[in-house]
C-alpha positions in Angstrom: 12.5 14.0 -16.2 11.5 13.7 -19.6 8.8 16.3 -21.3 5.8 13.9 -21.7 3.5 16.4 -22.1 3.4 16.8 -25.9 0.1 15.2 -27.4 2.2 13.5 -30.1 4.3 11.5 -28.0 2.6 8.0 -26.1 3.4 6.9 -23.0 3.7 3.2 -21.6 3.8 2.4 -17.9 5.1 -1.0 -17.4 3.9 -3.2 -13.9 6.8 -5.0 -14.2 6.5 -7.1 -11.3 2.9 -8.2 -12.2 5.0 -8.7 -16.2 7.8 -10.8 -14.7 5.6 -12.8 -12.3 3.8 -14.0 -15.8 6.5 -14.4 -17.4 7.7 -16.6 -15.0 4.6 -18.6 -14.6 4.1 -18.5 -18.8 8.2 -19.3 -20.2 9.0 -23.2 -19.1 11.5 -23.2 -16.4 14.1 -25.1 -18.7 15.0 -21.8 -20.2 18.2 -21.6 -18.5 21.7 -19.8 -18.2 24.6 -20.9 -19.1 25.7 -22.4 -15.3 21.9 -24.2 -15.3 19.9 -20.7 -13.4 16.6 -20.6 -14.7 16.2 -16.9 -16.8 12.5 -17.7 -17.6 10.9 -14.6 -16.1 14.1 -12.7 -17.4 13.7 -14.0 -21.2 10.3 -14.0 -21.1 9.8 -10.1 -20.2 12.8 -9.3 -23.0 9.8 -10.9 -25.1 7.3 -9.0 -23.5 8.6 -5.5 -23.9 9.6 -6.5 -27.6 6.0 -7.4 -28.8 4.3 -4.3 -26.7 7.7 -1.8 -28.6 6.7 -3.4 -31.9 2.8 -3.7 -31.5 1.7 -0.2 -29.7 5.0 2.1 -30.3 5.2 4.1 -27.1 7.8 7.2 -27.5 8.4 6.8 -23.3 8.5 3.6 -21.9 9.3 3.2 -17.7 9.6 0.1 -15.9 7.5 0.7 -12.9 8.8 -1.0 -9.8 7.5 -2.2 -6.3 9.9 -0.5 -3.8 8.0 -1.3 -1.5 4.8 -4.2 -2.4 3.4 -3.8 1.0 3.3 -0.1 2.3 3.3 0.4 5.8 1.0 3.0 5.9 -1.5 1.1 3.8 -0.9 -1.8 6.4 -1.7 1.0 9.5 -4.9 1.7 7.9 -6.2 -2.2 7.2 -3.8 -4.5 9.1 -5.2 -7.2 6.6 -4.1 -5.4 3.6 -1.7 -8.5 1.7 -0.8 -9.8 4.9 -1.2 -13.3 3.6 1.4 -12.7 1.2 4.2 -12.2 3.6 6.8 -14.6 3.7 9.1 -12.7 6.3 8.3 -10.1 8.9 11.0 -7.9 9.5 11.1 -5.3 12.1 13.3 -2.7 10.1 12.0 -2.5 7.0 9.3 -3.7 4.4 8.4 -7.5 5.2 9.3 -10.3 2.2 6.5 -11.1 -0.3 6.4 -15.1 -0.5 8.0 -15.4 -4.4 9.2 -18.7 -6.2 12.5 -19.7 -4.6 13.5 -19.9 -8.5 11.9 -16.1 -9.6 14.0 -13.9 -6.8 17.3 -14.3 -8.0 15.9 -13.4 -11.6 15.2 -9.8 -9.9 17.9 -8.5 -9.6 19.4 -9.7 -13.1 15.8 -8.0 -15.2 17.1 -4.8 -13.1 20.5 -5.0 -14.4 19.5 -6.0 -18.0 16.8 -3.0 -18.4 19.7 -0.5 -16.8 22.0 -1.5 -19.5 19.5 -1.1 -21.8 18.7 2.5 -21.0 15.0 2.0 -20.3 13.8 3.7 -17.5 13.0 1.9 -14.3 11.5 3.5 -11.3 10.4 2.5 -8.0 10.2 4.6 -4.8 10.7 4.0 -1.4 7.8 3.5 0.5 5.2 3.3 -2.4 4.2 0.0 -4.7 4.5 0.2 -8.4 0.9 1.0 -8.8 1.6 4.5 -7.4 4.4 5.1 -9.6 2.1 4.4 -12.2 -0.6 6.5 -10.7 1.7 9.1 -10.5 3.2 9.4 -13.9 -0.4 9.1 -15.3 -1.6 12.0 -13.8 1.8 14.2 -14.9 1.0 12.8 -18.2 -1.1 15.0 -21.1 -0.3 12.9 -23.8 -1.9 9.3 -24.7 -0.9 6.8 -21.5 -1.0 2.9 -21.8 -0.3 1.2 -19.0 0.7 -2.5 -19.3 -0.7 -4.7 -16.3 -2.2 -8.0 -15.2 -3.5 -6.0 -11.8 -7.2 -4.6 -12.3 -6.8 -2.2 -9.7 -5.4 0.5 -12.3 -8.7 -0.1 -14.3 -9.1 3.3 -11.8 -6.9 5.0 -13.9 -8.5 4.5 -17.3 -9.6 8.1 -18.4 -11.3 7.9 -21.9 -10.8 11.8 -21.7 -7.1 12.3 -21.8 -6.3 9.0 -23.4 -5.5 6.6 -20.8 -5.9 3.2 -21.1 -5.4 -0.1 -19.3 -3.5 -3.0 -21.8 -4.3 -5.8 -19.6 -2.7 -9.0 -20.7 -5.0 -12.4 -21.5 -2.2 -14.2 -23.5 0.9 -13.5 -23.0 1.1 -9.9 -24.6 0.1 -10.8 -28.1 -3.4 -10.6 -26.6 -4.5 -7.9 -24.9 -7.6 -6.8 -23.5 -7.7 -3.0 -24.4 -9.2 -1.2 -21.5 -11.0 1.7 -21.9 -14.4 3.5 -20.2 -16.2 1.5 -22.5 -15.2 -1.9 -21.8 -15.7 -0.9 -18.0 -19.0 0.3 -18.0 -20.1 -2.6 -20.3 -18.4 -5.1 -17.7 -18.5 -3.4 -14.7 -21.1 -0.5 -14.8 -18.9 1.9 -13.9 -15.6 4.3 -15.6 -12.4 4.1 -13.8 -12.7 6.2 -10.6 -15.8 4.2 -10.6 -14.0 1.1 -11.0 -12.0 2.1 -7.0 -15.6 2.5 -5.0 -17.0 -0.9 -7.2 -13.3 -2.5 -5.7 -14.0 -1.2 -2.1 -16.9 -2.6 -1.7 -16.8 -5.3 -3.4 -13.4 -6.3 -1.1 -10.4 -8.6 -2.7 -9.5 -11.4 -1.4 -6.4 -11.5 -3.5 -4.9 -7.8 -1.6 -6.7 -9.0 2.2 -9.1 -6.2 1.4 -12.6 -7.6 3.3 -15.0 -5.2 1.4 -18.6 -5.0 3.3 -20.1 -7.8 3.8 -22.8 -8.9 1.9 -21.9 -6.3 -1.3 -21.0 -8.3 -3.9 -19.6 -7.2 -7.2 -23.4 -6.9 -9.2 -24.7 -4.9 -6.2 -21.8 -2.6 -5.9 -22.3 -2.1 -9.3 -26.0 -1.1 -9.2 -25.6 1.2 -6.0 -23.1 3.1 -7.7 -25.0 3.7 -10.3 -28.2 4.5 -8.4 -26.2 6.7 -5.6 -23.2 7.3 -7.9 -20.4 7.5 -6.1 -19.1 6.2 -2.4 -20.2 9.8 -0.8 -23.9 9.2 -2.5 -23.8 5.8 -1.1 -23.6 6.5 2.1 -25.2 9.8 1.9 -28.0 7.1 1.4 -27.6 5.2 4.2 -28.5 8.4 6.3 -31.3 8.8 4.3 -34.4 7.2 5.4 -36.1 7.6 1.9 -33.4 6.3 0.0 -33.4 3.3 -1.5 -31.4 1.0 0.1 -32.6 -3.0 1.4 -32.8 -2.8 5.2 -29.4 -5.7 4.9 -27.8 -3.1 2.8 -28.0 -0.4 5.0 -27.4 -2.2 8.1 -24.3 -3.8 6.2 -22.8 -0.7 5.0 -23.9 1.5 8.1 -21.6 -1.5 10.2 -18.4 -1.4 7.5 -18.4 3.0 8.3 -14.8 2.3 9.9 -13.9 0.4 6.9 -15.3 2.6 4.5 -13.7 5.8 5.8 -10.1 4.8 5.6 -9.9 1.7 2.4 -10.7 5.0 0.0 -6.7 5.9 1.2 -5.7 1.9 0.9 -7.3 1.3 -2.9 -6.9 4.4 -4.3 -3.7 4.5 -6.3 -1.3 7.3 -4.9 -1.0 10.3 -7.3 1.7 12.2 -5.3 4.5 10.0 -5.4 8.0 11.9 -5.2 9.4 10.4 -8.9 12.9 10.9 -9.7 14.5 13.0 -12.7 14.7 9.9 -15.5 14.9 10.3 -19.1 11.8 8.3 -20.6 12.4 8.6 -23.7 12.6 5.0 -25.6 16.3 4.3 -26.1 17.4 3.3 -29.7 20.9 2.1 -28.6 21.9 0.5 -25.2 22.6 2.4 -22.0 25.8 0.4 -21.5 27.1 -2.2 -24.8 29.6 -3.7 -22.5 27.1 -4.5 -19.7 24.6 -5.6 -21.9 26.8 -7.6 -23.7 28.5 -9.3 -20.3 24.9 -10.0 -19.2 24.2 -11.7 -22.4 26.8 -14.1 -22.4 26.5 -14.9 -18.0 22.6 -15.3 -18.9 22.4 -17.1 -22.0 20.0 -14.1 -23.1 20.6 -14.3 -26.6 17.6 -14.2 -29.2 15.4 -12.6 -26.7 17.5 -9.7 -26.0 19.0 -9.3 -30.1 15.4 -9.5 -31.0 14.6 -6.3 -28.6 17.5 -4.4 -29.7 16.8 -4.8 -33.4 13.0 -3.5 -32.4 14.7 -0.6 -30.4 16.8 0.6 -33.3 14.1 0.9 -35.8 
């Protein structure tokens, strides 16, 4: 693996699922190969990674993958956990995330194109690309931007050792820079912070349930009152403290949700990454690939436009 540790040198952290899924949703569906398959998400992410190379110049760049978008041993701990998002069940392996019937074959073709490329993509068995991220982060001493639509890795934003959260609003021309400051003027909290608001505030969007009752404003002002999960609850033992008699009875009732979502929200930060290079390539991986790719994907502009931006 690369030497990211030198101050000088920035790194960006790609969610590429969460980028292709916009991409997808944001690039018309008339954007099409050559034999009429739709390369929306695939064009649109070429675009993507071009405007975040030219407008933020990382020295390391990784495309962060979901191996697996569904971990079973997130799943053992809250059953709910994304189940509503699962189009298959399988019994040997990680079950099928429901995805446009026009966005999976696209998959496979982004992996291709960013291995001919040379940029490094990563995704580990058994661990969503959140932990990748997570992981890298925390190996990280240099400047870290990690490029997301997911709010969950606001718990990653560390003011401290430069890590930020560019989430995107438009596109990726604008972003909403992420740091402590824009979370504790939002949220009331910094980014550990940002994992107990998210626990107890539950999402619906993940089949997290959260405790009943604790909304995002009062998960917000216990935390800062009791300051952390432990404190919480430390409170809730605490006859003096002060705590509504709903509040305590609420949180008292959630206990065997409380003690294990901590393990489901919290990022993973021991994930068993791979040697890659991630240094930002100036010259493609493989020029015969990329080229064969171009021409069976109608890739064209998108992808001449990123390898200009590579090269300088």
């Amino acid at each position: 693996m690369r030497d990211v540790t030198q101050q000088t040198r920035r790194l960006m952290l790609l969610d590429t699922a969460s980028l292709y899924f916009r991409a997808y949703f944001g690039v018309p569906e008339s954007v099409r190969a050559p034999d009429g398959t739709p390369v929306n998400a695939v064009r649109g992410l070429l675009e993507f990674i071009d405007r975040l190379v030219k407008d933020h110049h990382p020295d390391d760049l990784v495309a962060c993958m979901d191996a697996d978008w569904r971990p079973q041993w997130r799943v053992d701990l809250i059953p709910s956990y994304k189940a509503h998002r699962v189009a298959v069940e399988t019994e040997t392996g990680p079950d099928e995330e429901e995805v446009p019937d026009t966005l999976s074959p696209q998959v496979p073709v982004i992996e291709a194109v960013l291995d001919a490329l040379g940029i490094a993509r990563v995704g580990v068995e058994g661990y969503e690309a959140d932990d990748v991220i997570g992981t890298f982060t925390g190996r990280a001493t240099g400047p870290v931007d990690i490029v997301t639509g997911d709010r969950d890795l606001y718990q990653l934003v560390d003011d401290g050792r430069g890590v930020r959260v560019l989430y995107p609003l438009k596109g990726v021309g604008t972003l909403q820079l992420t740091d402590e400051a824009w979370l504790r003027e939002k949220y009331g909290v910094d980014g550990p912070g940002y994992a107990d608001l998210a626990l107890l505030r539950g999402d619906p969007s993940d089949g997290l349930p959260g405790v009943p009752g604790i909304g995002e404003k009062t998960a917000a002002k216990l935390l800062a009152e009791f300051g952390d999960l432990a404190g919480i609850m430390a409170a809730v033992d605490d006859p003096e403290a002060k705590l509504t008699p709903s509040q305590r009875k609420r949180l008292d009732e959630s206990r065997p949700y409380i003690a294990v979502a901590p393990t489901v929200v919290k990022v993973a930060g021991d994930v068993p990454l791979p040697a890659v290079d991630t240094a930002l390539p100036n010259e493609p991986r493989d020029p015969a690939a990329l080229d064969e790719l171009a021409a069976r994907w109608g890739l064209g502009g998108a992808l001449r436009r990123l390898l200009t931006t590579l090269q300088a």
